[in-house]
N, C-alpha and C positions, 0 to 999 in steps of 0.2 A: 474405320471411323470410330468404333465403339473400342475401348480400353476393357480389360475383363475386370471382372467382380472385384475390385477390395476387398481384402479379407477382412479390414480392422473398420468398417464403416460405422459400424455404434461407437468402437472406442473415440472416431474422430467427431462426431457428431456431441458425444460426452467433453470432448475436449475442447469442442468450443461453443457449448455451454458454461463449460471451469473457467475458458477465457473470458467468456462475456457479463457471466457476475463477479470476477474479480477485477473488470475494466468499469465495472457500475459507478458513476460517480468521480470519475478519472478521464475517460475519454467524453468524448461530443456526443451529447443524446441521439442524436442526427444518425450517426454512426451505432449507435447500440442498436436502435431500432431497427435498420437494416439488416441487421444479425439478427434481433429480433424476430422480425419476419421469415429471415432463409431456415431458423431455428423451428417454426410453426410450421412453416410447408414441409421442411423434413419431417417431423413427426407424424401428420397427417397422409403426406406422402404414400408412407410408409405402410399405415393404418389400411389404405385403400387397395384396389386390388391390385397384386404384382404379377397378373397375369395378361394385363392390359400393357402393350405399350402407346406414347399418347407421341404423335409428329404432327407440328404445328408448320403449315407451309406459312411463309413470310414471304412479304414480296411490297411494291410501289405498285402506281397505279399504272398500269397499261404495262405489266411486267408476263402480262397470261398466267398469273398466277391461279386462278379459277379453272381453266382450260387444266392446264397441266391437272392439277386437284382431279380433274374427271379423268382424264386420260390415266391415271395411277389409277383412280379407283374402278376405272372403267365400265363406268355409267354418266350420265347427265346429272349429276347432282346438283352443282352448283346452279347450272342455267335450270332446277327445276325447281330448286328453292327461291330463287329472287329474280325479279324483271330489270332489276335494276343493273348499269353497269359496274358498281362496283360495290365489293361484300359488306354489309353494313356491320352483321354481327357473327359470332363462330356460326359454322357449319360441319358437326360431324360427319362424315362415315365409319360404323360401325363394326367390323369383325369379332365374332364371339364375343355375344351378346350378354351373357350370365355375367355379372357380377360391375356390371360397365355403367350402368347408373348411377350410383355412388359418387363413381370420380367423376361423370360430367355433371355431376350437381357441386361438386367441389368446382369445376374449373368454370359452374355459369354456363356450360351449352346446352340451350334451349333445342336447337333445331339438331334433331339426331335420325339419320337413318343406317339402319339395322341392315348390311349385305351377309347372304348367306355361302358365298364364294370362298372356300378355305384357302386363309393367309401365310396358313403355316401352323408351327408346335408354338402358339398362343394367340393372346387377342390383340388387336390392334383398332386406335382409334386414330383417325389422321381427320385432320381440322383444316378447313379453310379459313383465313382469317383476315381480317380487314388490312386496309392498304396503310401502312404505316407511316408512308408521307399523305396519309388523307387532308383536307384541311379541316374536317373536323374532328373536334377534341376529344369525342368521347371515342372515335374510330384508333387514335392513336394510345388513347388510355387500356384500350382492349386488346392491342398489340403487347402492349409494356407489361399489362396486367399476364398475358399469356404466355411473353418468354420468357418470365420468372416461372412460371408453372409446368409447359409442357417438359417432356422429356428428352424429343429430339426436335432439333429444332433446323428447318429446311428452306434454304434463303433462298428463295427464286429470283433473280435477277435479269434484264433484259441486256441484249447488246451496245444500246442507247445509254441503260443509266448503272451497269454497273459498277463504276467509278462515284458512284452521289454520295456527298460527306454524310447525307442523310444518314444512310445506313452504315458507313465503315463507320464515325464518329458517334454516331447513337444509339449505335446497336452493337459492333463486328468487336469494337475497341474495347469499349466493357463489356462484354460478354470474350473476351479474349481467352482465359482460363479454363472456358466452356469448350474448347477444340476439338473434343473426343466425341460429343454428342451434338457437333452441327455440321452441316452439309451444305453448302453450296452449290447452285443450278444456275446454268445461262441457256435460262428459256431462247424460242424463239431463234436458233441457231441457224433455223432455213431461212434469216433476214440475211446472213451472214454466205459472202463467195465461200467457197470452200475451203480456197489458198489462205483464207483470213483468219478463219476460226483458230488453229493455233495460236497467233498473236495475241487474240484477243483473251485468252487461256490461258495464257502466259503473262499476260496482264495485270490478269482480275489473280492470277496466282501471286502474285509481287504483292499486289495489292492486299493482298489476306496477311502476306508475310509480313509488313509493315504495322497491320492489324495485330500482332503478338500469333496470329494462326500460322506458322511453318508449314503443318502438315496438315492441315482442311481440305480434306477431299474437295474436287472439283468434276461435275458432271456436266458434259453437256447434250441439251435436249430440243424438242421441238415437238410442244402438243401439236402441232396442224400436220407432220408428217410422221409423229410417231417417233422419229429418233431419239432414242438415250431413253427413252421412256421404260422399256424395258429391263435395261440398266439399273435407272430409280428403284423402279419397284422392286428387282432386286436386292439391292442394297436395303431395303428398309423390309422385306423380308426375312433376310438376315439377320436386320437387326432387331426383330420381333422375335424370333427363331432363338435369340441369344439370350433374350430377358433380361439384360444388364442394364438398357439403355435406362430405367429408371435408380438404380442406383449410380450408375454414372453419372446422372445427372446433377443426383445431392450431392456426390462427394465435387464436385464442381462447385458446388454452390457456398459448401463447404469452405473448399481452400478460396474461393473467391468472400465470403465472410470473412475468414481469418487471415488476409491480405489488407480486408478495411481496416480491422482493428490494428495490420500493422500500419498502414498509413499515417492511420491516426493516432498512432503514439505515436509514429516521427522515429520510423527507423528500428522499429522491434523484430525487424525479419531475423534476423541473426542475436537475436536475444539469450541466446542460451551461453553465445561466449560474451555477452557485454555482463553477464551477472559475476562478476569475480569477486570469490569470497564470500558467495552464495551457497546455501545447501535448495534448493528445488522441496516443496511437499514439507519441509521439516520445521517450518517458524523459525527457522534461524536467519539471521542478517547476515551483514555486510561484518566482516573485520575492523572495526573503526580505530586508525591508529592511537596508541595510545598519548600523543602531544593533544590530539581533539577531545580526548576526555579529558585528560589531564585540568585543560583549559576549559572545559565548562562546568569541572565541578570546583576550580578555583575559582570562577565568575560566582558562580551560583553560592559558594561559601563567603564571597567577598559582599557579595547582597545581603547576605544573611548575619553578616557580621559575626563572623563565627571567630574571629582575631577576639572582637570585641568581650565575646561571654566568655572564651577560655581565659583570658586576663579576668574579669572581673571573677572566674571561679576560685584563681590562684590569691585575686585578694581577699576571697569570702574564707576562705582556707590560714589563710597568713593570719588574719584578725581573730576568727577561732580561735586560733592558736595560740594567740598572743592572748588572750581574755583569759584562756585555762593554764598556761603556762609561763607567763611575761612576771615580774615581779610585781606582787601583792601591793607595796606604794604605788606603783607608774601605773598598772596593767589597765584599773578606769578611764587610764589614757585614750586606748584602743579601743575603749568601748566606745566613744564618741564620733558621731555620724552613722547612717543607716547600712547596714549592710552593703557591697556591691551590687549581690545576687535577686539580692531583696528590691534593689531600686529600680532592679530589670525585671522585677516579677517572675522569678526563679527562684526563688529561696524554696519554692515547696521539697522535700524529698521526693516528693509521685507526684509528680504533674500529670494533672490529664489533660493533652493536648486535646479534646474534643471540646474542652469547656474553657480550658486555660489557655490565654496569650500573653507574650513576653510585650515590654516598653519598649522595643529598639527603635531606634527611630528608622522611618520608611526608606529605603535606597536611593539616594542619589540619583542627578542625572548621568554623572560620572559612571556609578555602577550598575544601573537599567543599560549604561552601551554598551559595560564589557557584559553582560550577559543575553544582551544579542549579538554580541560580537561571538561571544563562544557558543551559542546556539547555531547560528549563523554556519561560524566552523566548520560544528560537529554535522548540521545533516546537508553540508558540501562533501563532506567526505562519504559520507554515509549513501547518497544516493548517486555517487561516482558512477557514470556507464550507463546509468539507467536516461530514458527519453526525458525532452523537457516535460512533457504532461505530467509524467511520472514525477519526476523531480518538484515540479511548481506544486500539485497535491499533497507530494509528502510534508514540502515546508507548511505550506496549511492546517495539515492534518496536525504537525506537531505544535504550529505556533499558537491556534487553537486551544491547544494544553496550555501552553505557557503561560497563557491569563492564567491561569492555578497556582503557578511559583509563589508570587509571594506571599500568599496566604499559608500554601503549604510549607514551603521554607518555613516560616514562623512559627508552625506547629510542630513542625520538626526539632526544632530548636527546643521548646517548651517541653518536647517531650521526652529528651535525653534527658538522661541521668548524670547531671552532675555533682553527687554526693553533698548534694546541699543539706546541710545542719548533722552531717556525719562527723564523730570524731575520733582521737585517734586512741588507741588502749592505754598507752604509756602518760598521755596528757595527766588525770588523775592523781598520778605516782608520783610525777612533779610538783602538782600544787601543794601537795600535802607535804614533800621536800621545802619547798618555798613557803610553804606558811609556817612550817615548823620551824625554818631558820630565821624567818617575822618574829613568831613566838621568842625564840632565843633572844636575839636583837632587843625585844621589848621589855623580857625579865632582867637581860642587864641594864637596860637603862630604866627598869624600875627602880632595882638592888642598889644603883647611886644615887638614885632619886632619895631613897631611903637612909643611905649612908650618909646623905648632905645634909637633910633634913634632921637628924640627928645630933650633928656634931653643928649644927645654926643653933637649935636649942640647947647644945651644951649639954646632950646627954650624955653617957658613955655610948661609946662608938664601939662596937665588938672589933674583933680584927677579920679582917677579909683574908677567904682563901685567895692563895697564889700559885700558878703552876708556872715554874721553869720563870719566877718573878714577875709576870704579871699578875693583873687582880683578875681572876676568873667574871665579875662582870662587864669589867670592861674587852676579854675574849669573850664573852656569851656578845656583845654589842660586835665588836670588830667581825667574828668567826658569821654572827646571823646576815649584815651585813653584805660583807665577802661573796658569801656564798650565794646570798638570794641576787646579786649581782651579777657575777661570774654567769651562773646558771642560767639568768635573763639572759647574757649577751651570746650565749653558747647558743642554747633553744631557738634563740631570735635568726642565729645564722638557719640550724638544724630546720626549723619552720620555714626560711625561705626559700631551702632546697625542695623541702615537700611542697610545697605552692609551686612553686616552679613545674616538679612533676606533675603537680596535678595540675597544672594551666598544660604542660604536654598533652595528659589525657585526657585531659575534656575536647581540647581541639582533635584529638581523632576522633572522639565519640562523635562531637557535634561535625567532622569533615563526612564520618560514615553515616552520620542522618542526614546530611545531604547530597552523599552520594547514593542514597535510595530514594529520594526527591527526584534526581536527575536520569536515575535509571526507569523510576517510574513515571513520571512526567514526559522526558523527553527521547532518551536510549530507548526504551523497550517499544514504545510506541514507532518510534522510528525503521526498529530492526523487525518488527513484526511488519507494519509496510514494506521495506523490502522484500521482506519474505513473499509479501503480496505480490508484488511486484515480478519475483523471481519466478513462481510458481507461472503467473500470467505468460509468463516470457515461454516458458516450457511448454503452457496448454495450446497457446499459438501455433510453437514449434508440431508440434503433433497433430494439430487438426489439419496443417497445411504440407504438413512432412511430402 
């Protein structure tokens, strides 16, 4: 009847403690609390004496459950405790008395008598206990409350109601896991031909088998003639003798704990192969392919209008460019209208995103879908394998975050660097190229200005230098010209290659500020769940191993 000691009972006892506050907030309170509880009697359990074993006889009314109770403990207890026909509340008897107070002040039995008849190598307390189909409530609360507690647990049954859904359905069926520490009795066997009893044994043994008990001892007895009785006591002898039957009973209680909590994820029994691409204990998640990030940090960049600011970088860059190196006539050209950067509230070189936000305008309904669509996605992939509960919390857990996106996207954005009011070395060297060949430009057509005005007045005209027969100011007008021309239109190509690059690099700066948005808003949160998730699956696995 009794299984030997677990060697691992603290680790499993630790383990589905790990299960039950990493399922906090995931599974159905209903179900914690039940864990809760088998969690509190293990410990206390534990605390109290393990020298005592505690057998709770069970039984219906008119099963002789009191009769037998005497004839094991063999005295008159029960008929000397109450006048009445049937047990209202526990009734111990005692063996080895030292240290037996304790646990019946934990288990609520009032009525306790102390036998001095040695049981055996320890204490034994054995409990009569009210009728479990009583019709009253507090009779049946005292049962429930008792075979969550006792250790072994002794199902007296008559010939009449062994078969009663009473007890297979309310008691035998959940409590099915419990197999090692319960026994079943078919009192009253001298009701029974002699040719019968087999059948009827054979019966109540199917009957257990259907219950999930395969192997549930079955004894049969008779307080009025004494048979089997010796047997019983016996058997619970041995299992006083053995001392296990109290830890047997929590790691029972145990794997029947860490059963609900699989229920109630919905199919975690085998969790340790549904976590693929799992590490257990390490915070690591799931492997999430790389098309699902892809696609949520393209949603999440298309929100954030990240297209938008790298063009408006390339044309904050282009315009600089053209103001310090465009031709000295035209270049006030380009100075006209406000900056790109500047109208998106970017122009700073150091944004401080904590205090600074960009003009962009707010996302679309267009782009709020693709960013639930890629959110959506990513933690479909992510919590691939894992139970619905699991699954519907983690989308929570992360969508939760998601009101943050847009605010944060937008300080993200603000607070990349893109070289705004930066400029280039060579710029300088041109202007002063392009003003000098202004300069040129201007003295020749000063130098004819002069040479006109001379020869209207009818002075003497000097003669003008010539080289290779030109007049050297009309080369100073054509050569400054030429060149401040030529140079503009060179620059202007050369400037739209560098805008171009920098519209490249600002869009990875600002794709790499939002995919640290995305890993910290939604990835990491996500893969840490998992992790949660992963771990739960393992601590299950072990408390119910």
């Amino acid at each position: 009847m009794i299984r030997s000691r677990p060697p691992a009972l603290t680790e499993r006892i630790e383990a589905l403690t790990d299960a039950r506050r990493l399922a906090d907030g995931v599974l159905p309170d209903s179900d914690l609390a039940a864990v809760d509880a088998v969690l509190a009697r293990a410990h206390t359990r534990r605390a109290l004496s393990a020298a005592h074993t505690v057998v709770g006889f069970f039984g219906a009314t008119g099963s002789g459950k009191s009769s037998l109770f005497n004839a094991v403990a063999g005295a008159p207890i029960a008929r000397a405790a109450a006048t009445r026909p049937t047990t209202s509340r526990p009734l111990a008897a005692v063996w080895g008395g030292p240290d037996s107070d304790a646990l019946l002040d934990w288990l609520d039995v009032q009525d306790r008598h102390v036998l001095r008849e040695d049981i055996g190598d320890g204490g034994l307390i054995l409990l009569d206990l009210p009728d479990f189909d009583s019709t009253h409530r507090e009779h049946r609360e005292v049962v429930e409350r008792m075979a969550a507690m006792v250790d072994v647990l002794v199902w007296v049954l008559d010939p009449q109601k062994y078969a009663d859904l009473a007890v297979h359905r309310g008691f035998l069926r959940p409590l099915a896991s419990h197999g090692p520490v319960m026994l079943a009795v078919l009192n009253q066997a001298d009701r029974l031909p002699e040719r019968e009893l087999p059948g009827v044994l054979g019966s109540l043994e199917d009957l257990l088998r259907r219950d999930g008990l395969p192997g549930m001892e079955v004894l049969a007895t008779s307080a009025a003639t004494g048979t089997g009785v010796d047997a019983l006591r016996t058997r619970i002898r041995a299992v006083v003798t053995a001392r296990t039957a109290a830890v047997t009973r929590l790691e029972s209680d145990v794997v029947r704990a860490a059963r609900t909590l699989e229920r109630a994820g919905q199919g975690t029994g085998d969790a340790a192969g549904d976590v693929r691409g799992r590490e257990p204990g390490t915070g690591r998640g799931p492997a999430v392919g790389r098309s699902e990030r892809t696609r949520l940090s393209r949603g999440l960049s298309e929100a954030a209008n990240v297209e938008t600011v790298a063009r408006a970088s390339g044309r904050s860059w282009r315009k600089q460019a053209g103001r310090h190196t465009g031709w000295p006539v035209t270049r006030w050209i380009g100075s006209l209208g406000p900056d790109p950067l500047r109208r998106l509230n970017l122009h700073r070189r150091t944004a401080d995103p904590a205090v600074n936000r960009t003009s962009l305008p707010r996302a679309n309904a267009a782009q709020d879908a693709m960013i639930d669509g890629a959110v959506r996605d990513y933690l479909q992939a992510a919590g691939a394998g894992m139970p619905e509960p699991w699954q519907r919390e983690l989308r929570a857990d992360v969508r939760r975050r998601q009101e943050e996106l847009p605010d944060a996207l937008d300080r993200a954005i603000a607070g990349t660097d893109l070289g705004a009011g930066r400029t280039a070395w060579w710029w300088p060297l041109v202007s002063v190229v392009q003003w000098l060949a202004l300069a040129a430009a201007l003295v020749g057509v000063a130098w004819l200005l002069v040479l006109a005005a001379l020869a209207w007045f009818q002075l003497p005209v000097p003669p003008t230098p010539r080289v290779e027969g030109w007049p050297v100011p009309t080369l100073l007008i054509l050569g400054g010209v030429l060149i401040g021309v030529l140079l503009g239109g060179l620059l202007s190509v050369v400037n739209g290659l560098a805008a171009a690059a920098r519209t490249r690099r600002s869009r990875r700066r600002l794709r790499a500020a939002v995919d640290d948005v995305a890993q910290r808003l939604i990835a990491a949160p996500a893969e840490r769940f998992c992790a949660r998730y992963a771990d739960f699956a393992v601590a299950v696995q072990r408390a119910r191993a």
